[in-house]
N, C-alpha and C positions, 0 to 999 in steps of 0.2 A: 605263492607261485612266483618264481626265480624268470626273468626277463634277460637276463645279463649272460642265458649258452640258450644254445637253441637244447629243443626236447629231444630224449635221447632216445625217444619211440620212433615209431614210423610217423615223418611226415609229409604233409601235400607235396607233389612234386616239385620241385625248381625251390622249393622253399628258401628264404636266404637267411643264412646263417646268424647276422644280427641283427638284433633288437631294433638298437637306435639306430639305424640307416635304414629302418624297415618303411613303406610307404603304409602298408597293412596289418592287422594281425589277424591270422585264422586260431579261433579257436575252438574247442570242446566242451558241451553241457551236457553231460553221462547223465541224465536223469530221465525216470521215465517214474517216478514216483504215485503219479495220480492219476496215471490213464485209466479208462475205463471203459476198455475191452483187451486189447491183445499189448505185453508188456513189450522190451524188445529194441526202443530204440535209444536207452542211456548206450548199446555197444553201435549205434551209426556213426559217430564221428570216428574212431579208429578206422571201422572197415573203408567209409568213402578216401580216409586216407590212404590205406592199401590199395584200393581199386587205383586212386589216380597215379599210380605206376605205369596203368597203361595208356597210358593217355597220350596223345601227341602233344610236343610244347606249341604246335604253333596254331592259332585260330584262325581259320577262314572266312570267319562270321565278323572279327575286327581288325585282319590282316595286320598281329599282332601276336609274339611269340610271350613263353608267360616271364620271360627275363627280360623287356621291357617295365613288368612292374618288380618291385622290390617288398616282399610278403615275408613274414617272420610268424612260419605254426609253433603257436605258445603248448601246441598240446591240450589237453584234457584237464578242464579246473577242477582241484580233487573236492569233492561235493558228498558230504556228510551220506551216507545212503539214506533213504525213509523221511528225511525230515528235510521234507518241500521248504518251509519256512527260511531255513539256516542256508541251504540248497540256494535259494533265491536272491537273500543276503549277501554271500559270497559272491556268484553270479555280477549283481551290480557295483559290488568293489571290482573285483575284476574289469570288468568294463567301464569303471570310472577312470578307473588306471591308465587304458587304453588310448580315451576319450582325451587324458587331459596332456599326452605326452603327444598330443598332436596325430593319433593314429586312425588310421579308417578299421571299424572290429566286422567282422565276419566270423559269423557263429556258424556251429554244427550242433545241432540238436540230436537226440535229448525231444522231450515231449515240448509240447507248445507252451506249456506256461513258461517254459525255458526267454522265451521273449520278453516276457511283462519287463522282467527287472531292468532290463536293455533298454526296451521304448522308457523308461524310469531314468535312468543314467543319460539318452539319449535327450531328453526335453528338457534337463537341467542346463546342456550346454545349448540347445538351438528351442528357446523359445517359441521361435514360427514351427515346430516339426508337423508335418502331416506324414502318417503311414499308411504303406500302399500294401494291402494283405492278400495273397493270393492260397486259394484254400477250396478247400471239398466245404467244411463246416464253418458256420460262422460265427461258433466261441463267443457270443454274445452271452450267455445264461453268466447270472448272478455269482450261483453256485451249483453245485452237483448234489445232488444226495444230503442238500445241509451244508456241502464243502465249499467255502470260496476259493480255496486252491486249488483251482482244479485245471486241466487242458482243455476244458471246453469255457474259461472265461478269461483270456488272456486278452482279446479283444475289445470287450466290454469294458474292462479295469484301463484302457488305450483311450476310451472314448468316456469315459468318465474323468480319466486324467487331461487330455488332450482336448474336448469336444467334441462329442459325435462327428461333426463337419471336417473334421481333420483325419478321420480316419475313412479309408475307400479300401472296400473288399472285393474282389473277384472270384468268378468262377464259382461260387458258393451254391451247394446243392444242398445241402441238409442241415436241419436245427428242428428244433423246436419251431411253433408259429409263433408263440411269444418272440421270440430272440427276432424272426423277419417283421412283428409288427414295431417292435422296440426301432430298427432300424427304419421305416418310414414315418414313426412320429418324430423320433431326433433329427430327422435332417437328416442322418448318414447316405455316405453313398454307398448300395451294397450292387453290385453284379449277380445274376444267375445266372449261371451255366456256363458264362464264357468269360473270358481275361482280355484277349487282343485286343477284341474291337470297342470294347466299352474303356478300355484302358487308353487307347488313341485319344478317344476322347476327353478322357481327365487328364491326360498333360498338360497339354496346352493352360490348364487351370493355374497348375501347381509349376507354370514359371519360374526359376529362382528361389525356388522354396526350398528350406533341407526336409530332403526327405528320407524316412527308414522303409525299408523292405523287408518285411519276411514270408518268406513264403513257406509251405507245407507240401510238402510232398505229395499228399493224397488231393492235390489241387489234380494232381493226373489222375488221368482213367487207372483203372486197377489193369489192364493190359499192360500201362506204360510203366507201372511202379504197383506191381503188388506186395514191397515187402514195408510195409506200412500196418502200423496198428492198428485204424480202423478204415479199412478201405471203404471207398463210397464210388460205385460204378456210378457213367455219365458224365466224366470227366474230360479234360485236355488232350491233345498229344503232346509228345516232347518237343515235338515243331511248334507250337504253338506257346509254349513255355520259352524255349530258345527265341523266337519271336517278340515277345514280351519283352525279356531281359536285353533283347537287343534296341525297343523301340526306347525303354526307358535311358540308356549310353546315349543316343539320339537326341533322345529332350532337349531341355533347355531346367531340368530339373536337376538340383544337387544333391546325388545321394552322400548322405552321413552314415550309412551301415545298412548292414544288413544282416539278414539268417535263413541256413536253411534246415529244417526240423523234420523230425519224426519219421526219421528212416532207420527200420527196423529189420534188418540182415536176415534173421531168422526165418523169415516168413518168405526170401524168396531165395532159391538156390539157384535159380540162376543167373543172380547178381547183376538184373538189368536196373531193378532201383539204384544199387548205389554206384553203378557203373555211368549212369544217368546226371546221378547225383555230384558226383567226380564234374561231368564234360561240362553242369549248370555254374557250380563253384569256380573251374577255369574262366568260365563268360564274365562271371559278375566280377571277380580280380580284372581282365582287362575293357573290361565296357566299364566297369564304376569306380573305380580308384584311379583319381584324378593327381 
């Protein structure tokens, strides 16, 4: 992957044209390899790119247009089709690359294990890392089906690497019971049902700390984002997500990256997920890249 012209695709709006004066990089994880139910969202990162066409440059929410920050879309890392493992690999060079040229990465997923390799590249450089996972499921399980690559253990492989205690989930409705008792015998922090107000309260924790964000899409209600692989009613609003994303800029906490995953164009025609998906990605550019 070529750093040195920007991508000659469609990219995020206001994107800047180069590299090295970039504050940011957005980039693409086209993989949807090992879901397991609805495929669909290795094509999310292009489309939220096209969507943020419509977008306005200027934010109300950090009175704050997106040519204050200076972001360079690297485009779509080209990713082996079928073979998670190599997929994964790439992935974290990519993002070491990122990491070590002094850049803040912001992913577009791509299914969820799309993150492991990142929270992986991410803990090499920031020691202290705690991540803050905002989600329908809580990706705790070992393996799938026998599979350890799978989208439903990206989290687990987080708090095996990192320590249960360093990883804090929200909004999480669905798993296995295993995966929610694995979570109160470690110590982890898990949220159900809700993100804001349990989230208020672990800031304050994670003063000063770097920290990574990824969130999932199907953290929303299936109203807010149906076009999502495994949707899970009983979710957020997108107020309530904007909310988040804004209380976290607020902190006192340093985000080191972030991603946003598994959004899947197909399943919704009327383009409110990645239209959504667009106005989330503009927040976190000017609330998190410092």
């Amino acid at each position: 992957m070529r750093f040195d012209e920007a991508y000659s695709g469609n990219v995020f709006i206001k994107s800047h044209p180069n590299y090295e004066e970039s504050q940011a990089v957005i980039y693409g994880m086209p993989m949807d390899w090992t879901v397991s139910f609805r495929p669909g969202s290795r094509f999310g990162p292009a489309r939220i790119r096209e969507v943020s066409l419509g977008l306005e440059e200027y934010s109300p929410y950090f009175d704050k247009e997106l040519e204050d920050v200076k972001y360079f879309d690297a485009g779509d890392i080209p990713l082996p089709f079928g073979n998670p493992q190599r997929s994964l690999d790439e992935i974290e060079q990519f993002v070491t690359k990122i990491i070590e040229d002094g850049k803040f990465p912001l992913g577009l997923g791509g299914e969820h294990l799309c993150a492991w390799p990142v929270i992986k590249a991410m803990a090499k450089k920031h020691p202290n890392l705690a991540v803050i996972h905002m989600d329908a499921h809580a990706d705790l399980r070992e393996q799938y089906e026998g599979e350890p690559l799978s989208h439903s253990t990206p989290i687990r492989k987080a708090c095996n690497l990192l320590g249960p205690e360093n990883v804090y989930s929200f909004g999480i409705r669905s798993g296995m019971k295993e995966e929610f008792d694995y979570a109160k015998e470690a110590g982890m922090f898990l949220a159900k049902f809700e993100v804001l107000k349990p989230l208020l309260e672990v800031l304050p924790t994670l003063k000063g700390r770097p920290v990574y964000v990824t969130i999932d899409i199907d953290v929303l209600d299936p109203a807010h984002a149906p076009g999502t692989g495994t949707a899970e009613a009983g979710g957020i609003t997108s107020k309530e997500l904007l909310d988040s994303i804004m209380a976290i800029a607020n902190s006192d906490v340093n985000v080191v990256g972030c991603d946003l995953v598994e959004v899947a164009p197909i399943y919704d025609s009327s383009e409110q997920t990645q239209i959504a998906a667009s106005k989330f990605v503009r927040e976190m550019l000017l609330g998190w890249v410092k």
